[in-house]
PLY file of the C-alpha trace (Angstrom):
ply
format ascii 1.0
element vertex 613
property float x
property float y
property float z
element edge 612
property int vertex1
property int vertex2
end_header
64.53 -91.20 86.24
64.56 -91.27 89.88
62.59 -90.63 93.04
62.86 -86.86 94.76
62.47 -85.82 98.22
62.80 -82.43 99.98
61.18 -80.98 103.28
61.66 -78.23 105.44
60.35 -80.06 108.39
63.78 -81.18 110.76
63.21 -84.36 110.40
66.26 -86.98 112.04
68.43 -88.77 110.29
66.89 -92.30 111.00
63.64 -90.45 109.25
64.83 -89.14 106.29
66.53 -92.36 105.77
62.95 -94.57 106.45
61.28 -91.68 103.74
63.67 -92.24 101.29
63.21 -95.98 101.96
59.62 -95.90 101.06
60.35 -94.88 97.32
63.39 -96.82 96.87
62.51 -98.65 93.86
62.53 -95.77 91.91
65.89 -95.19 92.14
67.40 -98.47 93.67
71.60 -97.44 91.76
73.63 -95.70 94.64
70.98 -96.50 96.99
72.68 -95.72 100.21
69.98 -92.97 100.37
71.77 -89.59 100.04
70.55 -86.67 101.39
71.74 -82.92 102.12
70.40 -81.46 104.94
71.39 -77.96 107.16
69.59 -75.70 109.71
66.70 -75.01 107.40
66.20 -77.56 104.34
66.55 -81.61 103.53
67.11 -82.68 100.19
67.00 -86.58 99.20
67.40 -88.61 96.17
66.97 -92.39 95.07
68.79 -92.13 91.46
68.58 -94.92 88.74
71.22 -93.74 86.50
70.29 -93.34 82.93
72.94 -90.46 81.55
76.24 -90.18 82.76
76.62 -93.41 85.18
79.55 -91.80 87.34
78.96 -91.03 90.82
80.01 -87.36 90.09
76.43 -87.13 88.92
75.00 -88.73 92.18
72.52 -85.89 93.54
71.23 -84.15 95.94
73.54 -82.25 93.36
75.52 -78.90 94.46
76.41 -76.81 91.13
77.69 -73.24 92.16
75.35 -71.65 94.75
72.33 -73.85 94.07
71.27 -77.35 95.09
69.19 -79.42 92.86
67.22 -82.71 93.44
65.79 -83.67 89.78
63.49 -86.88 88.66
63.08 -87.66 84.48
65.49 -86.66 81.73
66.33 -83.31 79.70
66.26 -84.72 76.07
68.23 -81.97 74.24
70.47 -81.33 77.14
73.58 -81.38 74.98
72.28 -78.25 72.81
71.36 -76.56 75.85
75.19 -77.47 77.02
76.55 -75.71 73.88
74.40 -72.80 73.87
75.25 -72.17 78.07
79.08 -73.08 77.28
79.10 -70.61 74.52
77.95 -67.92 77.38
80.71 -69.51 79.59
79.51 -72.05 81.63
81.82 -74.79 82.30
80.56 -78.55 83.71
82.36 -81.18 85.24
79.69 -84.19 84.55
78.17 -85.39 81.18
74.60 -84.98 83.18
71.82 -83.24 82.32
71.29 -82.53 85.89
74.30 -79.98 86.14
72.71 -78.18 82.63
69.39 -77.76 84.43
71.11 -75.95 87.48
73.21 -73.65 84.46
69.79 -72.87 82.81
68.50 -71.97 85.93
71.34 -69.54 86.79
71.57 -68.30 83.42
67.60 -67.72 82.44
65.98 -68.15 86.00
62.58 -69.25 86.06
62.36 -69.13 82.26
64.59 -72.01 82.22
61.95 -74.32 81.60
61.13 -72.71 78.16
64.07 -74.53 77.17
63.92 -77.92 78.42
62.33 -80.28 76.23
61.86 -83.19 78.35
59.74 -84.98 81.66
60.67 -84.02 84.58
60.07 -82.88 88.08
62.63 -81.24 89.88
63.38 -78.64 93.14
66.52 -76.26 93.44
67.45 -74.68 96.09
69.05 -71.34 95.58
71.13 -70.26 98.79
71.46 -66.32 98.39
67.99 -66.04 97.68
66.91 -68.25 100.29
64.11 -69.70 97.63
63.07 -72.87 96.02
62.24 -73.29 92.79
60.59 -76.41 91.03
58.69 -77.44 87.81
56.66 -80.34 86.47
56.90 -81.07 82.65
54.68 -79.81 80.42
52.30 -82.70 79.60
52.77 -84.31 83.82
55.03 -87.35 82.78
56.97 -87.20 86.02
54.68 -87.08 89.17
54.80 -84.30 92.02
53.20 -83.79 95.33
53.79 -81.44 98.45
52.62 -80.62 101.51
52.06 -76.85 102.35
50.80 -75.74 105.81
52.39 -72.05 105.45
55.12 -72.42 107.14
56.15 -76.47 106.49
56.96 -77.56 102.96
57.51 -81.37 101.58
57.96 -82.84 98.48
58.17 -86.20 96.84
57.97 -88.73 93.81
55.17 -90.17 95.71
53.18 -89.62 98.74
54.28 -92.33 101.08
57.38 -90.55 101.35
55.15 -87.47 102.43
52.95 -89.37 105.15
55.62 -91.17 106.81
55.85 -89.30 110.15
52.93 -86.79 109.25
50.18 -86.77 111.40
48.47 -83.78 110.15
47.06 -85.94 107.10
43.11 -86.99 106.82
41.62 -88.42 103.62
39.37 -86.24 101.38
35.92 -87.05 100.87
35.83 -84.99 97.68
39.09 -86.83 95.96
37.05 -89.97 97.06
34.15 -88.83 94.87
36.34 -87.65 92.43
37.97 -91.01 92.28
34.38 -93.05 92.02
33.99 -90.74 89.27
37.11 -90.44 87.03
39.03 -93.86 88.47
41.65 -90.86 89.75
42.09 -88.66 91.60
42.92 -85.29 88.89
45.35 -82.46 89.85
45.99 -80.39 91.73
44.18 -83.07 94.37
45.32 -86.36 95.96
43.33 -89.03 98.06
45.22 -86.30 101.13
43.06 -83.12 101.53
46.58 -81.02 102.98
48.72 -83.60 99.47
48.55 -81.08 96.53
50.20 -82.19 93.13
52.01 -79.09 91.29
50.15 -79.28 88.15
51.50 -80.49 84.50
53.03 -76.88 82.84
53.70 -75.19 86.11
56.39 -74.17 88.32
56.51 -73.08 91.84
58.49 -70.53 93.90
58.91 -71.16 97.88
60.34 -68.13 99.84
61.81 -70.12 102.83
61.89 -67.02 105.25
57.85 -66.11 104.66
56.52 -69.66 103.81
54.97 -67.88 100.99
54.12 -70.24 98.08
53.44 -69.31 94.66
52.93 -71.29 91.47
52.69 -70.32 87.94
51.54 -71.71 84.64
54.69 -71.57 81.99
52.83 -73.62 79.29
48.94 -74.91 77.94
47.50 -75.70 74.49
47.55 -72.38 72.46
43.95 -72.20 71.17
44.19 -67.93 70.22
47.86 -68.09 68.92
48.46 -71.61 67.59
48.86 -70.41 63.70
47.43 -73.24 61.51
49.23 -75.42 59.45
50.39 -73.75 55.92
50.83 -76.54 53.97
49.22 -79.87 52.42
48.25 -82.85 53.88
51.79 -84.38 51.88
53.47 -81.44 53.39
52.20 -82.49 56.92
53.19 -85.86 56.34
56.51 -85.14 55.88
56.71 -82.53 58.73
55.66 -85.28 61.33
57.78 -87.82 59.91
61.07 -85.95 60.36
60.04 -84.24 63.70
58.75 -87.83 65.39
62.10 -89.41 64.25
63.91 -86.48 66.09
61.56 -86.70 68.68
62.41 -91.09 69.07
66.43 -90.10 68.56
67.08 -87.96 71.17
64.69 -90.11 73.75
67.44 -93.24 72.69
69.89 -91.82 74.32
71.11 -93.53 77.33
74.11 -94.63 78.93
72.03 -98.48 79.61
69.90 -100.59 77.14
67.46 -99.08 75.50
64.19 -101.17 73.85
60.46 -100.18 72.82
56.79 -101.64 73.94
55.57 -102.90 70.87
51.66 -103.99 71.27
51.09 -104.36 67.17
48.55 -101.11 67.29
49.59 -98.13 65.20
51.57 -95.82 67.70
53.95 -98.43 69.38
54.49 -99.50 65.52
55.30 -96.48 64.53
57.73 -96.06 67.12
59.46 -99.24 66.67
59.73 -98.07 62.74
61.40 -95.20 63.98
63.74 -96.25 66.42
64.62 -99.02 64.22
65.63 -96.04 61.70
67.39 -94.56 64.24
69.33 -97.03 65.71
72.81 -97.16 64.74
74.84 -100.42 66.65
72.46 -103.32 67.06
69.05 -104.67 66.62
66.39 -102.74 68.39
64.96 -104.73 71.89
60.66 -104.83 71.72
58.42 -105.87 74.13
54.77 -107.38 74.44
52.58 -108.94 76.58
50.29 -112.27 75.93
47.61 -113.70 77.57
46.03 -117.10 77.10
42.89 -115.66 76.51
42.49 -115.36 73.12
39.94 -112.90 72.77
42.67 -110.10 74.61
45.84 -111.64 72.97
47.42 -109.18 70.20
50.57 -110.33 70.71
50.68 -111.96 67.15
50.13 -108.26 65.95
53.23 -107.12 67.72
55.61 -109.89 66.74
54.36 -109.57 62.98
55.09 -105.90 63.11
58.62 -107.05 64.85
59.64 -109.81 62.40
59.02 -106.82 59.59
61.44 -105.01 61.48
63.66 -107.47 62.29
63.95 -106.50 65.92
64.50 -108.64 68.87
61.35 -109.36 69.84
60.30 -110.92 73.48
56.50 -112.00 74.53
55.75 -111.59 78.35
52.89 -114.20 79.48
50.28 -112.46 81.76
48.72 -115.13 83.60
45.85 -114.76 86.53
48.18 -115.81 88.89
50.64 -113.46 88.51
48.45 -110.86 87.98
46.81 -111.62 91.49
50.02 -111.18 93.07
50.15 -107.77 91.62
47.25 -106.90 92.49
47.85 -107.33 96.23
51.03 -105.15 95.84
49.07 -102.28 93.81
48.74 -99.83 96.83
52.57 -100.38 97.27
53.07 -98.26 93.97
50.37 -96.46 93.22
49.64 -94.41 96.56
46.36 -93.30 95.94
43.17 -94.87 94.28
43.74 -95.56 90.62
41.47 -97.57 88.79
42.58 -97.98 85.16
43.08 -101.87 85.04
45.89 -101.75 82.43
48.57 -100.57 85.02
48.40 -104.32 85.72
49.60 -105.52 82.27
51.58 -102.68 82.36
53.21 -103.07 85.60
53.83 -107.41 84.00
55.41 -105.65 80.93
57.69 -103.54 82.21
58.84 -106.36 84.99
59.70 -107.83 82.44
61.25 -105.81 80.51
63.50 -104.17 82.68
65.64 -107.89 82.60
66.73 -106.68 79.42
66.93 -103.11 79.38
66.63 -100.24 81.41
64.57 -97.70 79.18
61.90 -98.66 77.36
59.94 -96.21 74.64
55.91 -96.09 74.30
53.71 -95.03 72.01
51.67 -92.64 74.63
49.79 -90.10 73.34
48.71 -90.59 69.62
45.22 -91.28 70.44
44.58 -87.42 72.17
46.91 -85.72 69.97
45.42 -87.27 66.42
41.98 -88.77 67.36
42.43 -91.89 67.98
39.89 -92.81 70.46
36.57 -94.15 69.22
34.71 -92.28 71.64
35.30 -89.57 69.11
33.61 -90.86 66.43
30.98 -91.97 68.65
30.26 -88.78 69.34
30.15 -87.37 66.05
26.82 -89.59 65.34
25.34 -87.55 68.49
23.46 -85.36 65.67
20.40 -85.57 68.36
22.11 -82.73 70.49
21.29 -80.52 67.26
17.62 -80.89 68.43
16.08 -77.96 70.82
16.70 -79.45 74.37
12.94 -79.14 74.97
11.98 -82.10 72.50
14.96 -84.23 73.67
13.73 -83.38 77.48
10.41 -85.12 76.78
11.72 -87.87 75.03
14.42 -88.48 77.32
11.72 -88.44 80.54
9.84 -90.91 78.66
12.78 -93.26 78.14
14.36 -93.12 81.72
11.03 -94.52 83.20
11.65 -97.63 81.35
12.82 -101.07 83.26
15.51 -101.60 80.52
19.25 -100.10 81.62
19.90 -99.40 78.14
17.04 -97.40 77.26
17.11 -95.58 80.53
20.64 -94.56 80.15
19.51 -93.56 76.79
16.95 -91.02 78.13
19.66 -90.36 80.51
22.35 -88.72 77.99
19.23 -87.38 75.99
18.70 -84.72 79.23
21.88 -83.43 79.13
22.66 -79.90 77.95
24.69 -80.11 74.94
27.74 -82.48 73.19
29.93 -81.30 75.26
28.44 -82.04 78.59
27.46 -85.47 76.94
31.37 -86.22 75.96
32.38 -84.93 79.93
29.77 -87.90 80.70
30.74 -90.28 78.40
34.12 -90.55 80.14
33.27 -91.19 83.54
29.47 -93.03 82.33
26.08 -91.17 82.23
24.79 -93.66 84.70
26.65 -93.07 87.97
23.54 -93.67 90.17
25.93 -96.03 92.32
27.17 -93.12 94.14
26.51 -90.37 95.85
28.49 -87.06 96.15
27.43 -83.37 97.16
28.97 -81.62 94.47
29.29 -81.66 90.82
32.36 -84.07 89.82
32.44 -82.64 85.86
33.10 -79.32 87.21
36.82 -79.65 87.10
38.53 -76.26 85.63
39.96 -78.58 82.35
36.07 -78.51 81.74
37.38 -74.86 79.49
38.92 -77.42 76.87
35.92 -78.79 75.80
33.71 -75.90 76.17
35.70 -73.36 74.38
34.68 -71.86 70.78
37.94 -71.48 69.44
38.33 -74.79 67.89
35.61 -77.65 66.16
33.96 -80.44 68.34
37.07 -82.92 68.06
40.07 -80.79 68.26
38.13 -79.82 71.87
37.81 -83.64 72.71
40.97 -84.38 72.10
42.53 -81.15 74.27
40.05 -82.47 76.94
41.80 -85.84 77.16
45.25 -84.65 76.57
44.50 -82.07 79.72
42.70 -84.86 82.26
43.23 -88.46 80.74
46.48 -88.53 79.15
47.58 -86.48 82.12
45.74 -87.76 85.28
45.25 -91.67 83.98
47.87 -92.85 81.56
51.28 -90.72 82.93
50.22 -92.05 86.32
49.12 -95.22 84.91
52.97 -95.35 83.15
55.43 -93.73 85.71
54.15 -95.77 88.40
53.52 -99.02 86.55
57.41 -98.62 85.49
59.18 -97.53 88.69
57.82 -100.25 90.13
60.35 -102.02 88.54
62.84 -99.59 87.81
62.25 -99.03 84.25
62.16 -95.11 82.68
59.43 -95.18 80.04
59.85 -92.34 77.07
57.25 -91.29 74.86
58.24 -89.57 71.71
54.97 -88.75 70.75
54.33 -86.55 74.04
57.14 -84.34 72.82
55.74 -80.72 73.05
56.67 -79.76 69.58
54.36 -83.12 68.15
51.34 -81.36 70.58
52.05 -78.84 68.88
52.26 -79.66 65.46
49.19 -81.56 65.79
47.55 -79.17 67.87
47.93 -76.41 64.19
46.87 -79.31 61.89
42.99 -79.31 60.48
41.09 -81.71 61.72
40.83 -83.97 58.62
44.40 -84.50 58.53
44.00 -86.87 61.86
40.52 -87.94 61.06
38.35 -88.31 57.88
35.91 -90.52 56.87
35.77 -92.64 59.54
39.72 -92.68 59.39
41.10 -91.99 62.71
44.67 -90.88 63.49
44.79 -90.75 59.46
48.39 -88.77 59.02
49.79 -90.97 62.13
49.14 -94.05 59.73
50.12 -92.53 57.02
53.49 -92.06 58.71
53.71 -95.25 59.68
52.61 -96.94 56.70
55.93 -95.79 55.15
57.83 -98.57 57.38
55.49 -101.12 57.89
52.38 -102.27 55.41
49.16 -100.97 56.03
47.44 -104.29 55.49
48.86 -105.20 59.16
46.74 -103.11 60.50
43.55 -103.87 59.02
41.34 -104.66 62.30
39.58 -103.11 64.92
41.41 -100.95 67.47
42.09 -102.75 70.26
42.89 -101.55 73.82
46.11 -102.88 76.51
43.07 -104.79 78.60
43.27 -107.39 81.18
41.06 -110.61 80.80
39.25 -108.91 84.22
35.91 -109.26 82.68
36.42 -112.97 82.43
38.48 -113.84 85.83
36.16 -111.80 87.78
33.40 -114.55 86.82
36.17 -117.93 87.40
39.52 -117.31 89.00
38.78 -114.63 91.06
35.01 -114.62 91.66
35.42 -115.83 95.57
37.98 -113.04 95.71
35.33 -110.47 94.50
32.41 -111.59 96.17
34.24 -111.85 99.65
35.77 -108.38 99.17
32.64 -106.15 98.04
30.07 -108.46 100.16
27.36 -106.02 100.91
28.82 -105.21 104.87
31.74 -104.52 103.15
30.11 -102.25 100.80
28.49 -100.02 103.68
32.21 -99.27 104.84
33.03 -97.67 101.15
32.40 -93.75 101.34
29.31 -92.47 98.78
28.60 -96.03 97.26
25.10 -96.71 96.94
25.21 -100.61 98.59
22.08 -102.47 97.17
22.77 -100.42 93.54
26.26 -102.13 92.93
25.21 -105.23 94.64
23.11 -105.46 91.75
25.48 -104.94 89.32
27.91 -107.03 90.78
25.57 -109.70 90.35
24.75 -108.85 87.04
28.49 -109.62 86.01
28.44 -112.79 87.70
25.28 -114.28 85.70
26.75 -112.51 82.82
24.28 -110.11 82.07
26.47 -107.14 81.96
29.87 -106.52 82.08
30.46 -104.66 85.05
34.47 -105.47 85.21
35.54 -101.71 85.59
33.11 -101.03 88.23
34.26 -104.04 90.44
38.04 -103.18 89.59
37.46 -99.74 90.73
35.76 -100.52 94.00
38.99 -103.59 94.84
41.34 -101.10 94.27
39.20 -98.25 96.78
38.79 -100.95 99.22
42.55 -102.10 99.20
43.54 -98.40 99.94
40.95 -97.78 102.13
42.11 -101.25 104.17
45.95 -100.05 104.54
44.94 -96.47 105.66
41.41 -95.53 106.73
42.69 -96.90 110.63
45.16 -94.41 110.76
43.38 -91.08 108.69
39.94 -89.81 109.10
37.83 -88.66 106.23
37.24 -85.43 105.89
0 1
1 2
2 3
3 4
4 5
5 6
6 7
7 8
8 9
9 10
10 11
11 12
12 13
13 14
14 15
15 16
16 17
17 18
18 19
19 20
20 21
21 22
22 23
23 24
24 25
25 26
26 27
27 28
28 29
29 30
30 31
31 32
32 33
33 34
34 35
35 36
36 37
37 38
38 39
39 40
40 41
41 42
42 43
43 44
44 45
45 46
46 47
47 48
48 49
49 50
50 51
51 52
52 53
53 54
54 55
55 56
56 57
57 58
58 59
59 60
60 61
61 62
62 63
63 64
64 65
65 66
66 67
67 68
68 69
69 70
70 71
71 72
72 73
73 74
74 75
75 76
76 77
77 78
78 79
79 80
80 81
81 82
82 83
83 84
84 85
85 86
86 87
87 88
88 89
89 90
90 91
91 92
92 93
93 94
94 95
95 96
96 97
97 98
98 99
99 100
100 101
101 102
102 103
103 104
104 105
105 106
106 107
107 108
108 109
109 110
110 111
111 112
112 113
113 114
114 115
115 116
116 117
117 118
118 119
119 120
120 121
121 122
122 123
123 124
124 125
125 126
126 127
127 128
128 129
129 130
130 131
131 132
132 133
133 134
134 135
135 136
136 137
137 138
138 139
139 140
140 141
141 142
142 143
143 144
144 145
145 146
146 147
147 148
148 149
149 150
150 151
151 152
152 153
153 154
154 155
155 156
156 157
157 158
158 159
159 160
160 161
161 162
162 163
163 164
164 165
165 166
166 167
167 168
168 169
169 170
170 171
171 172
172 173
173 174
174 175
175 176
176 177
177 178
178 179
179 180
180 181
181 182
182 183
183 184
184 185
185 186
186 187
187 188
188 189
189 190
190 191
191 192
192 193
193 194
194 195
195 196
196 197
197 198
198 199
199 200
200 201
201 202
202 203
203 204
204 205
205 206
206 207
207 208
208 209
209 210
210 211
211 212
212 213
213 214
214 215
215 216
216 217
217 218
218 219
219 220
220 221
221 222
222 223
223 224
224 225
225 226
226 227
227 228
228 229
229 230
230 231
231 232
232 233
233 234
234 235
235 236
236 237
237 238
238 239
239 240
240 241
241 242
242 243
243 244
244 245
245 246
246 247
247 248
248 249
249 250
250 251
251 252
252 253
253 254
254 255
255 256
256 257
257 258
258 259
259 260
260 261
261 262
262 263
263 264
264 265
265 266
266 267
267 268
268 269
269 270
270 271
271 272
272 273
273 274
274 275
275 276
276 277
277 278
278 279
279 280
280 281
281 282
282 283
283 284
284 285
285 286
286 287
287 288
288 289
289 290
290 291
291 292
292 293
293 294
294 295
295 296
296 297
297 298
298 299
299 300
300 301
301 302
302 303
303 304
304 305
305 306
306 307
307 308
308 309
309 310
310 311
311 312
312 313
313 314
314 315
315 316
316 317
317 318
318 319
319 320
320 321
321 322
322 323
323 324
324 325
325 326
326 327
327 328
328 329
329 330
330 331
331 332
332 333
333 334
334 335
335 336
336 337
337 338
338 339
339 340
340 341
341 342
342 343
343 344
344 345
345 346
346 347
347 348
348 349
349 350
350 351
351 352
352 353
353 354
354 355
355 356
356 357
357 358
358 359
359 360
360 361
361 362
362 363
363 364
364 365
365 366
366 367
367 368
368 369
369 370
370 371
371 372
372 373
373 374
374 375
375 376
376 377
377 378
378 379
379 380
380 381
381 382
382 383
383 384
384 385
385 386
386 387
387 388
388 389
389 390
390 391
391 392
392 393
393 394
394 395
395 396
396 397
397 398
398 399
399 400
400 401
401 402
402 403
403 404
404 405
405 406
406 407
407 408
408 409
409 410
410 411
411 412
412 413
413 414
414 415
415 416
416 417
417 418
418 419
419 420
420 421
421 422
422 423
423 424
424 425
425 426
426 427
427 428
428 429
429 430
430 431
431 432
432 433
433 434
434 435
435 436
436 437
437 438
438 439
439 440
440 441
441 442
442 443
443 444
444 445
445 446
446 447
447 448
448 449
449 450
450 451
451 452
452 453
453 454
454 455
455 456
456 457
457 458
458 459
459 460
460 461
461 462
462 463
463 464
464 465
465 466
466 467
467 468
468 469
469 470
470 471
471 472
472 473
473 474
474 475
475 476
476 477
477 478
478 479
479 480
480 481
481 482
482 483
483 484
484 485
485 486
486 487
487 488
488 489
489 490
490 491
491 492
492 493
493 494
494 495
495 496
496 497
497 498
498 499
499 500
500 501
501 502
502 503
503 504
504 505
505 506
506 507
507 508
508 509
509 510
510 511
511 512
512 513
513 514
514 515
515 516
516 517
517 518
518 519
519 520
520 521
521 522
522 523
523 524
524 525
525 526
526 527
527 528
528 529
529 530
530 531
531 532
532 533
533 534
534 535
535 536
536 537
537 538
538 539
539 540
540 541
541 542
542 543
543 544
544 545
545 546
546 547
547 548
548 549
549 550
550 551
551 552
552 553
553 554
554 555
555 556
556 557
557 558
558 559
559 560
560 561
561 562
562 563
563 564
564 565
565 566
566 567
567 568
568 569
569 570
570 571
571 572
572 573
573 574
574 575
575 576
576 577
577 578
578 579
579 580
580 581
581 582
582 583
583 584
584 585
585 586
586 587
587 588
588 589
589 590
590 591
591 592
592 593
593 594
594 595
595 596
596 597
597 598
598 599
599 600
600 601
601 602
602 603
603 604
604 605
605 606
606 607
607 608
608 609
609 610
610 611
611 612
């Protein structure tokens, strides 16, 4: 886990030192900022050693012919080392960075078919005079460049990219796109000439034309995906053994290794499992509490932990801590991003990292086995099975009404179909508080949802795993832990578990009102089902309640209506309104107001130096 850099651009030494600067908390071990550079390329590195601690395995890394810069981890590197031996390789490091540079001579851009992992990585191969790069399959590790046609520069993160660019503006559409979705979604940034190489793709750069080319090596198999053979016993037992490969090969490390534990059903399950796994010592989890009661589940986790018997340590968020945080959020998270969580999340893994330097998560149960409620939700939208012509008149007829929820009601009743209702559902059918010119549903991951080949929640749940899971919660993660220096794992975003649960029926994850039924089932082998008994419950902060006491000054001097004007597409006297309706407690408008802070705070560091475009 590290931060990468690379350009084409000549830049001095003094500025490829200040880049590499910018990201430095990725990577802080051997942090005298290395970097290769000749006549035509610049390769840089901030490394936090995870596998093989030596400096041999200090990058930019030369192996052969080829240079490599490489963020995230290669979990069955040691097979791959066998298999690439057996063909006589030899290696001189215990790395996994030196087998991804033998893969890549040995099966070229196919290379990534065998890499189960996250990562994001560049090599540059001399003779042909060529980069190559991937993302992982799913987007854990984060990658943007800049591409002009004939410049080319990567990075971990875009400050490294905008120091010393002044060919940048800000887009207007990512801004609407953020206003929507709380993110900005791939292949965008908040940087109209900023792409990110999408999840599942690699690129190839021919250094003498410019030319850039990227391809797609992986996406959910909806036509070939054969279904599960077996019974629902059968399925159990296939998911059991494959998750606790899946949590054995992400524990190993050369540094401590622990787990978040929040008490729900995936960071249980996980805990169960590495527990199993673990060979030498107790296992390390993690929670956060907050002296709210209504948000604290920390009792959850340390019940799950004392059933264990792991070494369990509570984290106390606090409003004043979190406040401090939030002042620091543009620092990590370079563009707009409006999930509140990365602030708990960015507490926890502060935390954490005083004990241990990877930490596994339970990421990515909810899209792969239905664990959202919005799901179910939907599945009671039985109106959409009406002809659009009577819900049109009854949905006029509603939307003239003074009350918000029977407007919005007449609202979602005028949209086409389910599946443009669950796109809306997402980002809210209301969004009358802005204002873009162009549709900001019609993103291409739209084909998930709308596609034939699969029933109404296998499509939801491809949806989020495509633009959620990917755009909000690996951002939400990778950024929320660098900040501190802490690699986050998540066993159940292994590609063989998406696809395992991608062949299973639908009643195996959810029936009768049972969500994420054969992920309990799992667990419920470890730990007793009757600790789970409650409402699912998400990683919030108290914001709904500190926006009305500790930090209403804060808010109301920050989105005061001048202030408001100055906001691209935001409809001034409309969120006024709603502001106020969160003050007097009429209507919980928390994730509005977060969103707007967190635009404004972005908008404050850079807007003086970009135009929008």
């Amino acid at each position: 886990m590290c931060g990468i850099y690379g350009s084409t651009i000549p830049y001095k030494k003094d500025e490829i030192v200040a880049k590499l600067k910018r990201t430095n908390f990725r990577g802080p071990d051997k942090s005298d900022h290395r970097y290769y550079k000749n006549e035509s390329i610049i390769f840089g590195h901030n490394r936090l050693a995870i596998v093989d601690l030596d400096e041999r395995s200090n990058q930019p890394f030369t192996y052969h012919n080829i240079h490599i810069v490489f963020n995230g981890e290669i979990f069955n590197f040691k097979d791959i080392r066998n298999t690439l031996k057996s063909k006589g390789f030899e290696f001189r490091t215990e790395s996994d960075t030196e087998v991804v540079c033998a893969a890549y001579l040995e099966y070229g851009e196919k290379c990534v078919d065998h890499f189960n992992g996250m990562f994001a990585f560049v090599i540059y191969d001399v003779e042909k005079n060529e980069f190559f790069g991937a993302r992982d399959r799913l987007g854990q590790k984060p990658f943007y460049y800049y591409h002009n046609g004939t410049e080319f520069e990567f990075s971990s993160q875009i400050s490294s990219i905008q120091l010393y660019n002044d060919k940048l503006s800000i887009s207007s559409k990512s801004i609407g796109y953020y206003l929507a979705w709380g993110n900005v979604p791939d292949p965008h940034s908040i940087f109209n000439e900023i792409k990110k190489l999408k999840a599942g793709h690699y690129f190839k750069l021919d250094l003498d034309s410019g030319e850039l080319k990227t391809t797609e090596y992986w996406d959910i198999d909806y036509k070939n995906t054969k279904p599960f053979k077996g019974s629902y016993q059968d399925a159990i037992g296939e998911l059991d053994a494959l998750l606790t490969d899946a949590t054995s090969i992400r524990m190993f490390a050369d540094v401590p290794v622990g787990v978040f534990l929040s008490g729900g059903i995936d960071s249980s399950l996980i805990a169960a499992l590495a527990s199993k796994t673990a060979t030498n010592s107790k296992i390390k989890t993690f929670a956060v509490k907050f002296n709210e009661s209504t948000f604290d589940e920390s009792k959850y986790a340390k019940k799950v932990a004392n059933h264990l018997d792991t070494e369990h340590h509570e984290i106390l968020c606090n409003a004043d801590e979190g406040i401090d945080l939030i002042h620091d959020f543009a620092t990590y998270y370079d563009e707009p991003f409006a999930d509140s969580s990365a602030i708990p999340s960015m507490l926890l893994a502060k935390h954490t990292r005083k004990h241990v330097t990877v930490a596994l998560s339970g990421d990515a149960g909810d899209e792969n086995f239905l664990g959202y409620s919005r799901y179910q939700q939907s599945s009671t939208k039985s109106v959409y099975n009406y002809p659009y012509a009577i819900r049109k008149v009854a949905g006029e007829i509603l939307k003239r009404f003074p009350n918000y929820k029977l407007n919005v009601m007449g609202k979602a009743l005028l949209l086409k179909d389910i599946e443009t209702y669950y796109r809306h559902s997402i980002i809210g059918v209301d969004h009358s508080w802005f204002k873009t010119d162009f549709d900001v549903l019609d993103v291409p991951e739209r084909k998930y949802i709308e596609h034939n080949d699969k029933d109404i929640f296998e499509r939801m749940g491809n949806f989020d795993l495509k633009t959620y899971l990917n755009w909000d919660i690996n951002t939400k993660v990778d950024r929320a832990t660098m900040a501190f220096s802490l690699e986050a794992r998540s066993p159940i975003m292994d590609y063989r578990v998406v696809e395992l649960a991608n062949s299973l029926p639908s009643d195996f994850k959810m029936k009768n009102n049972n969500q994420k039924r054969i992920l309990k089932d799992v667990l419920y082998q470890y730990v007793p089902e009757d600790y789970f008994n409650r409402p699912k419950a998400g990683f919030t902060m108290p914001f709904s309640e500190w926006f009305k006491t500790n930090l209403k000054d804060y808010v109301l001097d920050e989105l005061n209506p001048e202030a408001l004007k100055n906001i691209p597409m935001v409809d001034e006297k409309n969120v006024t309104h709603r502001i106020n309706q969160h003050m007097d407690g009429s209507w919980n408008r928390y994730p509005l107001i977060w969103k707007l802070l967190v635009l404004k705070q972005w908008l404050n560091k850079n807007k003086g130096t970009y135009s929008i475009k």
